[in-house]
C-alpha positions as CSV (number, residue, x, y, z in Angstrom):
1,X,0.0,0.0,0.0
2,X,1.0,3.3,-0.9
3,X,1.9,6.1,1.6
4,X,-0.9,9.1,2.2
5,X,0.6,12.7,3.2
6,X,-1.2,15.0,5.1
7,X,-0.6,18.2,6.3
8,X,-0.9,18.3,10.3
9,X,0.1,20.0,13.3
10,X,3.2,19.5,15.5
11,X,0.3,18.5,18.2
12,X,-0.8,16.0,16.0
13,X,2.2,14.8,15.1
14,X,3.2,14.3,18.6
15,X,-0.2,12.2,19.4
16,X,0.9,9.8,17.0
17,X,1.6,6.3,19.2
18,X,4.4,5.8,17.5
19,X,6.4,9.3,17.1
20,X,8.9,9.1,19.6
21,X,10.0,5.5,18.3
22,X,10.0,7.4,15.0
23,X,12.3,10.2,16.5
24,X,14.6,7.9,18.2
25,X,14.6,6.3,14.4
26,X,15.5,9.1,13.3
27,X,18.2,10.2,15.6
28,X,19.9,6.5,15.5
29,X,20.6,7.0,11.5
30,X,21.1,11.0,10.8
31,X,22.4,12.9,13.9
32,X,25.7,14.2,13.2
33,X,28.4,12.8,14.7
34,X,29.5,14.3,17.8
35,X,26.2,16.1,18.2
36,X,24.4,15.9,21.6
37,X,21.5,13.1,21.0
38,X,18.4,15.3,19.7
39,X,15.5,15.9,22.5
40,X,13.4,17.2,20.2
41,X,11.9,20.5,21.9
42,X,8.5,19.9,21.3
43,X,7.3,23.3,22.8
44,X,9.8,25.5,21.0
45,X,8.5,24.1,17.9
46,X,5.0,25.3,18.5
47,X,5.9,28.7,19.5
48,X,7.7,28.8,15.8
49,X,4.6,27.3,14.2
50,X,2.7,29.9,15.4
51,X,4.5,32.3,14.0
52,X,3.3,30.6,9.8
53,X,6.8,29.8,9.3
54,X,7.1,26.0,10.0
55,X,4.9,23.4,7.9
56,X,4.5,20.4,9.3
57,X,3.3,17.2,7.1
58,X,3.3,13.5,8.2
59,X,3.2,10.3,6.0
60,X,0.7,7.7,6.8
61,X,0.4,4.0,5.8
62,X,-2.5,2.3,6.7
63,X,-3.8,5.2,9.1
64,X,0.1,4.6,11.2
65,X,2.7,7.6,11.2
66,X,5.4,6.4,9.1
67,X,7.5,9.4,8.4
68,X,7.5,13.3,8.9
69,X,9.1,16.9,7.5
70,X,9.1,20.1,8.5
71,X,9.7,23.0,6.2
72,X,10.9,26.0,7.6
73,X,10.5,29.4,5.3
74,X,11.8,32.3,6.7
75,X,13.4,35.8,5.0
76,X,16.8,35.4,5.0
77,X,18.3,38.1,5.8
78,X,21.0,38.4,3.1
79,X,18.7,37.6,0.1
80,X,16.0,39.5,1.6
81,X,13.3,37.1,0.3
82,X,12.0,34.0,1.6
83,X,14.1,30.8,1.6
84,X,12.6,27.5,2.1
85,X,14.4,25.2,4.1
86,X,13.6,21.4,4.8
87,X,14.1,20.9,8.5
88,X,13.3,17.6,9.3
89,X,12.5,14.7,6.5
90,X,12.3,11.3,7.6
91,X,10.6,7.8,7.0
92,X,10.8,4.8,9.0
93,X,13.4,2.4,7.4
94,X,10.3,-0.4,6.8
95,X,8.1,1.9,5.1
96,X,10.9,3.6,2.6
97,X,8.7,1.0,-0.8
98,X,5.8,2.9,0.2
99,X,6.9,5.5,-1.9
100,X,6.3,8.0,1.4
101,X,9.8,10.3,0.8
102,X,9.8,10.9,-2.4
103,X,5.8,12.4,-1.7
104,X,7.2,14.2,1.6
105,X,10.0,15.6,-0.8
106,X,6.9,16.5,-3.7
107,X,5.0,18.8,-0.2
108,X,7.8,20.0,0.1
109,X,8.3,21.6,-3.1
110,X,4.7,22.4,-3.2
111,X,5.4,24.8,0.0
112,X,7.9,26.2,-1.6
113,X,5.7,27.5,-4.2
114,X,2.6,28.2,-2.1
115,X,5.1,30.2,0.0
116,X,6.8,32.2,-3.1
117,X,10.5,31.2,-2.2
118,X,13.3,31.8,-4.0
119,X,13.9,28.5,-3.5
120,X,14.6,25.1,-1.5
121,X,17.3,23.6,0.1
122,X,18.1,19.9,1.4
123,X,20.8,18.7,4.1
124,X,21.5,15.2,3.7
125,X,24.0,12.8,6.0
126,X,26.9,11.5,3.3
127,X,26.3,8.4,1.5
128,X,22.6,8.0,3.0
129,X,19.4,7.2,0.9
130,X,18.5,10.9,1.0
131,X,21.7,11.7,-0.8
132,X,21.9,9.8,-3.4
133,X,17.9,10.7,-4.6
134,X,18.1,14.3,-4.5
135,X,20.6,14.4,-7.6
136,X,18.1,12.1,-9.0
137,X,15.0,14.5,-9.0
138,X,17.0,18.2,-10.3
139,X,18.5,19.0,-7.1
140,X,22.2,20.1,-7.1
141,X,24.7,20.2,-4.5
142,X,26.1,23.7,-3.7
143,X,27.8,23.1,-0.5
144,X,29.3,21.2,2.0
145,X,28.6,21.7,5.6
146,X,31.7,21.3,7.5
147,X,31.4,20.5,11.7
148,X,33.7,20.9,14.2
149,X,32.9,19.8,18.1
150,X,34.1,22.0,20.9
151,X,37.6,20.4,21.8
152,X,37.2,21.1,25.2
153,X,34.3,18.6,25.9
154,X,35.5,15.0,26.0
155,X,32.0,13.4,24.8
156,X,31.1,9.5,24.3
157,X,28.7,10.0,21.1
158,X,25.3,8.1,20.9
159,X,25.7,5.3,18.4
160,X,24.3,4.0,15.5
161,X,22.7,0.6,15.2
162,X,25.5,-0.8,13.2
163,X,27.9,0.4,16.0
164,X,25.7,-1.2,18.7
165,X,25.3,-4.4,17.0
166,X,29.1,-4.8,16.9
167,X,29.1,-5.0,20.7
168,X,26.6,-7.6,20.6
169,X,28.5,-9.5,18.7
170,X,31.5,-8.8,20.9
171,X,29.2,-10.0,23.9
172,X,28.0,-13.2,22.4
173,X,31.3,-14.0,21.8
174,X,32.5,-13.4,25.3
175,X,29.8,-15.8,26.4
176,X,31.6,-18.3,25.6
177,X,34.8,-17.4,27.4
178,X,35.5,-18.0,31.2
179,X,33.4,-15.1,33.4
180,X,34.9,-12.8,36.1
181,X,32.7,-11.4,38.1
182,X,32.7,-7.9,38.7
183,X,31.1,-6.0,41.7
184,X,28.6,-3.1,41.6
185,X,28.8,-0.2,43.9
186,X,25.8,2.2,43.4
187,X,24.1,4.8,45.7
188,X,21.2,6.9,45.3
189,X,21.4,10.3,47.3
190,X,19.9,13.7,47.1
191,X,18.6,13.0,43.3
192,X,21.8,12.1,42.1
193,X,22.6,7.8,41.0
194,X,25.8,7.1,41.2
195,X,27.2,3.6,40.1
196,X,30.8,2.5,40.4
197,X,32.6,-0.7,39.1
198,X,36.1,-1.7,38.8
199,X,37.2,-3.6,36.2
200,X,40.5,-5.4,37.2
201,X,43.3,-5.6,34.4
202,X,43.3,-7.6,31.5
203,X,39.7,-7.8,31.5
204,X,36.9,-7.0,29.0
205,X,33.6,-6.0,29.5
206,X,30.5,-5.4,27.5
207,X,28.0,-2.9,29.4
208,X,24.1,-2.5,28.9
209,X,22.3,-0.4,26.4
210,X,22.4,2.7,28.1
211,X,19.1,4.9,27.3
212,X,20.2,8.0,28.8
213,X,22.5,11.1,28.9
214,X,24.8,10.3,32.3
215,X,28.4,11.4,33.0
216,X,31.6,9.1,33.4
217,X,34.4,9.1,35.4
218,X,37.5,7.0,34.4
219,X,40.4,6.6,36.7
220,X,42.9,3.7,35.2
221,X,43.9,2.5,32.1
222,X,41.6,1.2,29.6
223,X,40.3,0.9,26.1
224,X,36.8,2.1,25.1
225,X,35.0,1.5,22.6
226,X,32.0,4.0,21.6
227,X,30.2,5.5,18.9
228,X,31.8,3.1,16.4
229,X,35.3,4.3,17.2
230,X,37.6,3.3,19.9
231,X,40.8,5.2,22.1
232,X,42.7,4.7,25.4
233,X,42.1,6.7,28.4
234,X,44.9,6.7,30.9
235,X,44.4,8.5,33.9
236,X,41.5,10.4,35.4
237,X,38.9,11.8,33.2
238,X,35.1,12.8,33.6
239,X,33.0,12.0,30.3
240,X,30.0,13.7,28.6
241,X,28.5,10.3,28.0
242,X,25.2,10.8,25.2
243,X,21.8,8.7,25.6
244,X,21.5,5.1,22.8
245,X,25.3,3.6,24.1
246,X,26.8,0.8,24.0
247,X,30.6,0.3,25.5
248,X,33.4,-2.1,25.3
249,X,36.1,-1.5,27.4
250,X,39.8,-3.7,27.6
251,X,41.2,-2.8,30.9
252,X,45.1,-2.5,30.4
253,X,45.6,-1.0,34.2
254,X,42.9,-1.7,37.1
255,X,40.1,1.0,36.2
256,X,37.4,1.9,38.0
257,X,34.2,3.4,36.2
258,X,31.7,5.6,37.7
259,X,28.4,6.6,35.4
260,X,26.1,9.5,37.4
261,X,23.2,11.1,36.5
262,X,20.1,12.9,38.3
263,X,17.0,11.2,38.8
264,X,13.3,11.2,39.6
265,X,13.8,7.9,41.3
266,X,13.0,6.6,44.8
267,X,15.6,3.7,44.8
268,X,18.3,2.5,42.6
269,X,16.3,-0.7,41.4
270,X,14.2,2.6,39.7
271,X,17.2,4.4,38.8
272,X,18.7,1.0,36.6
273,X,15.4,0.9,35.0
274,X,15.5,4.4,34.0
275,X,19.1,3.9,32.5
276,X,18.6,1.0,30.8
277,X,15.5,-0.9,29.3
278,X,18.3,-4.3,30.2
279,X,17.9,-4.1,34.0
280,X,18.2,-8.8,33.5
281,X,21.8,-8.3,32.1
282,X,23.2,-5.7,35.4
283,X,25.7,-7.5,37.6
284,X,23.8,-5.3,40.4
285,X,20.6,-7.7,39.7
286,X,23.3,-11.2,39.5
287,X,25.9,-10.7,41.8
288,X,26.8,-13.8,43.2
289,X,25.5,-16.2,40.5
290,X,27.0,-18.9,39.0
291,X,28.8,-18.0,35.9
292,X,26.1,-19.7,33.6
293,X,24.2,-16.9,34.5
294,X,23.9,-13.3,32.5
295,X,25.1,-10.6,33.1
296,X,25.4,-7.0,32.5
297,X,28.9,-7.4,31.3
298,X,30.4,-10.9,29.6
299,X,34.0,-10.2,31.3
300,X,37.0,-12.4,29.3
301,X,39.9,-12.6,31.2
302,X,42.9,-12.1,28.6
């Protein structure tokens, strides 16, 4: 079945079931590397839409959201006249034979139009789908956006799926190697979670899915691996660690890991579930159980 678009609100958008699955889509296969995990201000985006200059249009299949745009078309300021910009443009990686983006990309040329812009303009991640199609249809590149992360932030990146999948892999594959268990020190005080392990040298460990922003400290000598890339840290260093991770680490030197964020939660039991939607794989939840047993981190002594 073919994909419907209609023209909605941000409301409405945000009432679909399945938007913020959609989002987190989203997120997972086109935020830039080294940006902060997108939060999507939901608010800010209805203040702007009040204002005429954001058009919102969602793509349906079967009466379920399966993509969205929004198509921003403000006077720039150098030109003087109206420039159409495509915000947002996504489709949900099951739903891309429905024909849904190419329509999303027709509304949005229509806007442009019913608007009276001097024209529209695309941003597409290298080498995706996007990228390759809008050469297809008359569009022409005219730039390249170049991005550069403030060097003073040390920053674990959220991953991609392909990144996360790899330390799956790596964990199943531990599995089969002998275990080492691995104790779990974790307080909840004043708001604030605080967990703490140590992972003794010459170990590796696989953690859980982590479904938050938190911060990390390191103090030792280990190798991470995050965001589909991997370094050493030797010594003591507090991390900006983003939401949708997954980490390796190969401990060269005893190091001990602490991961801290604020919470809503009245006990730490809450705290893990709020950090992870893996809660059966923490060492916190199987300390003391035979080796046969899961756990949050497959440890291979080396």
């Amino acid at each position: 079945m073919s994909a419907i678009i209609k023209q909605c609100t941000i409301a409405e958008l945000e009432s679909a079931p399945n938007f913020v699955d959609l989002r987190e889509e989203y997120a997972r296969e086109s935020t830039t590397p080294g940006m902060p995990h997108p939060k999507g201000k939901m608010e800010l985006y209805k203040t702007i839409e009040k204002s005429g200059m954001v058009y919102t249009v969602g793509a349906y299949n079967e009466n379920a959201l399966v993509g969205f745009m929004t198509v921003m078309s403000p006077v720039n300021p150098h030109h003087g006249e109206i420039i159409a910009v495509v915000e947002s443009i996504f489709v949900g990686k099951a739903y891309r034979s429905t024909g849904a983006g190419l329509k999303l990309i027709r509304a949005a040329e229509m806007r442009m139009k019913e608007v009276k812009a001097a024209g529209l303009f695309f941003s597409a991640p290298i080498d995706s789908d996007l990228s390759e199609l809008l050469p297809k249809i008359g569009y022409v590149l005219t730039n390249q956006v170049f991005f550069k992360k403030p060097v003073s932030n040390e920053l674990i990146e959220s991953m991609k799926d392909a990144a996360i999948a790899k330390v799956y892999k790596l964990e199943e594959y531990s599995k089969k190697m002998p275990q080492v268990e691995i104790k779990t020190s974790h307080t909840l005080h004043n708001g604030v979670y605080t967990r703490t392990i140590m992972i003794p040298a010459g170990v590796m460990l696989t953690g859980a899915l982590v479904k938050i922003d938190t911060t990390l400290i390191i103090s030792g000598n280990v190798i991470v691996y995050a965001g589909d890339q991997s370094r050493e840290i030797d010594g003591y260093l507090p991390i900006l660690a983003a939401a949708n991770r997954k980490q390796a680490f190969i401990a060269k030197k005893d190091t001990y890991i602490t991961m801290i964020f604020r919470t809503e939660a009245d006990s730490v039991e809450e705290a893990e579930e709020e950090f992870t939607d893996e809660t059966h794989l923490l060492m916190s939840r199987n300390e003391g159980a035979p080796n046969d047993v899961i756990t949050e981190a497959k440890c291979l002594a080396q």
